[in-house]
N, C-alpha and C positions, 0 to 999 in steps of 0.2 A: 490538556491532552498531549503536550509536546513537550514536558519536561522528563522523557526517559533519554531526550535527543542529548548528548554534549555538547555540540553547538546547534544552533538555531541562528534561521534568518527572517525576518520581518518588514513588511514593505506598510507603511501605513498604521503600524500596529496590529495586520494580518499575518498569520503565519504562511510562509510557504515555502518554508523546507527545512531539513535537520539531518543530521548525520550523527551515527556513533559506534564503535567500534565493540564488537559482545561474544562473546564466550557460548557456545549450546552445549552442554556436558548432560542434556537432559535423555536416556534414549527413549522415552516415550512422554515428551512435550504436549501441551495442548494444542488444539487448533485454537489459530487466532485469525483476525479481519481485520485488515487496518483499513481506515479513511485515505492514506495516500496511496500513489503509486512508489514504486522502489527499485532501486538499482542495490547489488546484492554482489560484494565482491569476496568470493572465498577465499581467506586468506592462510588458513592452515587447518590440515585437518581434512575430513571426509564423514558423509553421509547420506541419507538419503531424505530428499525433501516431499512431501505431498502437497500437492498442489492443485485444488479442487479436489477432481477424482484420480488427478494421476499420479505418478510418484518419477521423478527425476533423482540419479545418482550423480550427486555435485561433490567436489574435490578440491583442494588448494590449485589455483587459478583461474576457476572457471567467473564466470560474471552471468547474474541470473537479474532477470525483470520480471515483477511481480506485480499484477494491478488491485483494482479494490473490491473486487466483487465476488473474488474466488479465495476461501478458507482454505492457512496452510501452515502445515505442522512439520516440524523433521521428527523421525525417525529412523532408529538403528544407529544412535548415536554412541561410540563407545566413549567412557568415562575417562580409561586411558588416553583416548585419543580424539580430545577433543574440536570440536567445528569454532574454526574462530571465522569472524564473518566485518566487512567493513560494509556499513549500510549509509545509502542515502536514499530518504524519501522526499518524498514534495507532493504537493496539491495539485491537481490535473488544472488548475486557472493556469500555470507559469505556461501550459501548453495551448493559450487559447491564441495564442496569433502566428501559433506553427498550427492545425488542426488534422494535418495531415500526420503526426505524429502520433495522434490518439488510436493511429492502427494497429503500433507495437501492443496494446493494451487492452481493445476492443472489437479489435477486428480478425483476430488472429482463428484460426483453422483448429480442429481436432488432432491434428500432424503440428503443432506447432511447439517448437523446443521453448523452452523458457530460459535454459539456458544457453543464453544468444552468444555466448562466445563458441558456442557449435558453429558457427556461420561465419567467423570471423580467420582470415589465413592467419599465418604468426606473423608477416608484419604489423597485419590492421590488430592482432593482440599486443602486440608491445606496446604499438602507437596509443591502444587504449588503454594499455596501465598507465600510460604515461599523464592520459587527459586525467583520470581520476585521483590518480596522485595529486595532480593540481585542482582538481574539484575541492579534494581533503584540504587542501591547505588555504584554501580559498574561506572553506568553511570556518578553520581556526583561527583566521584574520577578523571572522565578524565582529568580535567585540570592539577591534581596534577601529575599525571603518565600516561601521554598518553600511550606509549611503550607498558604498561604491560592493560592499558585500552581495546585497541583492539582484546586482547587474550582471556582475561576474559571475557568479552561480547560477542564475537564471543562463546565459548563456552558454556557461558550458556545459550546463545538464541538457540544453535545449540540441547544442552539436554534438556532445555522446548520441542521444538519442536518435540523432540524424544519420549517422555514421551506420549503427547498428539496423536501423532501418533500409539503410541504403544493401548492407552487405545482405540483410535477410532475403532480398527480392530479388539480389543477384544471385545467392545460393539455390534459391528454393521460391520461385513467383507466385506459386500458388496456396502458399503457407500464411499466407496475408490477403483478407478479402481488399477487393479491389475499392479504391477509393471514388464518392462521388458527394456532390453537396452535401444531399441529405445526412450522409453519413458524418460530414464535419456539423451541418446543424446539430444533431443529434448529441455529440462529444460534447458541443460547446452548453448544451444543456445541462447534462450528467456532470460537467467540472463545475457549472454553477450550483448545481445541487450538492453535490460533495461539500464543496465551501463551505456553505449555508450550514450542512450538518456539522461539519467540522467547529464550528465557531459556535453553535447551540445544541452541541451535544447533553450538556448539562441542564437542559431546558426540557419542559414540557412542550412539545409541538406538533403539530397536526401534518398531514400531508396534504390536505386543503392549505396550512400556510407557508408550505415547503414550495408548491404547485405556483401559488401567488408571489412567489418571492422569484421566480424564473418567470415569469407569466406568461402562464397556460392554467385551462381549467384541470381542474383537479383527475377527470377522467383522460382527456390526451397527454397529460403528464403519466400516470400511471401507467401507460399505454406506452408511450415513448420509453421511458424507466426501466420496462418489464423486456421491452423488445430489446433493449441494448445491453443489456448485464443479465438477463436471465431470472433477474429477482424483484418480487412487488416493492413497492417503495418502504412500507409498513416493515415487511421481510428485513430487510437491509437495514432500516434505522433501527430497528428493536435487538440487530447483530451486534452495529457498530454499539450498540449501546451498554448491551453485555462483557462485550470487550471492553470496552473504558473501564467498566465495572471490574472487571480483573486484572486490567492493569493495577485500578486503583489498590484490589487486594493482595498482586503478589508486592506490592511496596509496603504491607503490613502496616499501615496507617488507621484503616479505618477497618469496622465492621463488616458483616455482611450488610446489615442494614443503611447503613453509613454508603458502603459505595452504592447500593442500588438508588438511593436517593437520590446522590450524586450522580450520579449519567443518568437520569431525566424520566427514573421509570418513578410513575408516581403513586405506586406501592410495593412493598415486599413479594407478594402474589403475585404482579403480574412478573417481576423480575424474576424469581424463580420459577415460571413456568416457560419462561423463554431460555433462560439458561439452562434448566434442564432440556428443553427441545434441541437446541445447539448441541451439550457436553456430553447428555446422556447423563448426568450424576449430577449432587449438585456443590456448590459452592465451595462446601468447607471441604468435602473427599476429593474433589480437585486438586485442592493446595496441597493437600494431605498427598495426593498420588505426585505430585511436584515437586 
C-alpha cells in the first residue's frame, strides 16, 4: 500500500510514514481516501483542492493538513500550469503519545482552514519551510540509517504538528473543539484501528475482528468509529479498499479483477458496486476519464 511513497520509514517492519514529491496536471482528478494523515507542501503551481464538501484555493507556498476520513480531489488544474506538491504522510500511531494532536485532524470545526499555513505569521512560515526541508532530508537519509530514521521523523513530524497547532488556537480558539480525555481515548482508538487497516488491507476482515483487535465489542466500536470520523466502520474500510484498488489500477499492473481481489473485496460484485457508490462510474471509464 506504500510503495507510490519514494522514501519510506519502518519501525519493526510496520510502516509509518513516506514522502514523495508529484506533479497533478490532472483538471479533473478522482477523489481519493487515504489511510494516513498528511502534510501537503505546495511547492509550485496553483489550484484548487476539494476536500470533503469544501473546496480550498491552494498556491505555491501554502502548507495544507489532510486526515483520513474526508475524500479529496483537486480540481481546476491547468495543464499549463501545473500543481507540484511535496507530500508527507504517516499513520495517526506516531501520534499516540502526543494525543493532544489528533485535534488538528479530528477535532477541527466547520470554519476550519486546512490550509494551516492561513494561521501561521511569515516568521512561524519560514521557520516552517525550514523544519520540513529538514523532515525531506531526514526522509532521504532512510535508507542509510534506518534505526535513527524513524526517531527523527517521528519527531519532527511530531513538533511541525505542535507548532501548527499551537499557532491555530492563537489565531482562531474556537476553530479546534476543545480538548478532554475522552477525546484523546477516542483518537487513540481510531489510530489503532487505522493501523490494523492499513496492514490488512489486502485481507478479508470483518469489523467484529477489527473491534477485537482494539478491544471493544463490536457495537461500542462502531459507535465510537461513527461518532469520531462521521463514517460507519464497513463505510470506510470498503472506501480504503476501493482506493488500494485504484491505486493498484492507475500503476497498470493488474486488471480490474486482479486489483479488487487484491484490496480484500472478495468478489467482483461487491467491488463494483462499491466503486461505483464512491466514483459514480466504474472502473475502466475512470482511467479512461484520467
Amino acid at each position: 500500500m506504500f510503495d507510490l511513497y519514494e522514501y519510506k520509514i519502518f519501525k519493526s517492519g510496520i510502516f509509518l510514514a513516506g514522502h514523495h514529491s508529484t506533479m497533478i496536471d490532472n483538471p479533473a482528478s478522482p477523489f481519493f481516501l487515504y489511510t494516513t494523515l498528511r502534510i501537503t507542501r505546495i511547492t509550485k503551481g496553483e489550484a484548487d483542492w476539494k476536500i470533503g464538501p469544501r473546496v480550498f484555493h491552494v498556491q505555491a507556498g501554502d502548507i495544507v493538513i489532510t486526515d483520513n476520513v474526508r475524500p479529496r480531489a483537486f480540481q481546476n488544474v491547468k495543464k499549463e500550469n501545473p500543481c507540484y506538491l511535496d507530500v508527507f504522510a504517516f499513520t495517526p500511531a506516531i501520534l499516540q503519545q502526543h494525543p493532544d494532536l489528533y485535534r488538528l485532524f479530528y477535532s477541527a470545526s466547520d470554519e476550519f482552514d486546512y490550509v494551516v499555513s492561513h494561521y501561521l505569521s511569515d516568521s512561524q512560515l519560514k521557520s516552517m519551510y525550514t523544519l520540513l526541508d529538514t523532515l525531506s532530508e531526514q526522509f532521504k537519509q532512510s535508507n542509510t540509517a534506518p534505526n535513527y530514521a524513524a526517531i527523527s521523523v517521528t519527531g519532527l513530524l511530531t513538533s511541525i504538528l505542535a507548532q501548527f497547532l499551537a499557532a491555530t488556537e492563537h489565531s482562531d480558539p474556537q476553530v479546534l473543539r476543545k480538548k478532554n480525555d475522552s477525546q484523546h481515548f477516542v483518537g487513540d482508538l481510531i489510530a489503532r484501528s487505522l493501523q490494523f487497516i492499513n496492514e490488512h488491507i489486502q485481507e478479508e476482515f470483518s469489523v467484529s475482528a477489527l473491534a477485537e483487535h482494539v478491544g471493544f465489542s463490536r457495537g461500542y466500536f462502531s459507535e465510537m468509529f461513527k461518532k469520531f470520523t462521521g463514517e460507519s466502520p464497513v463505510s470506510f474500510i470498503n472506501k480504503c479498499r476501493v482506493n488500494y484498488a485504484v491505486n493498484l489500477l492507475y500503476k497498470g499492473e493488474m486488471n480490474v479483477l486482479d486489483a479488487a481481489l487484491a484490496s480484500g473485496f472478495g468478489s467482483s460484485s461487491n467491488f463494483y458496486r462499491e466503486f461505483t457508490a464512491i466514483y459514480g462510474t466504474s472502473p475502466k471509464q475512470l482511467l479512461k476519464n484520467s
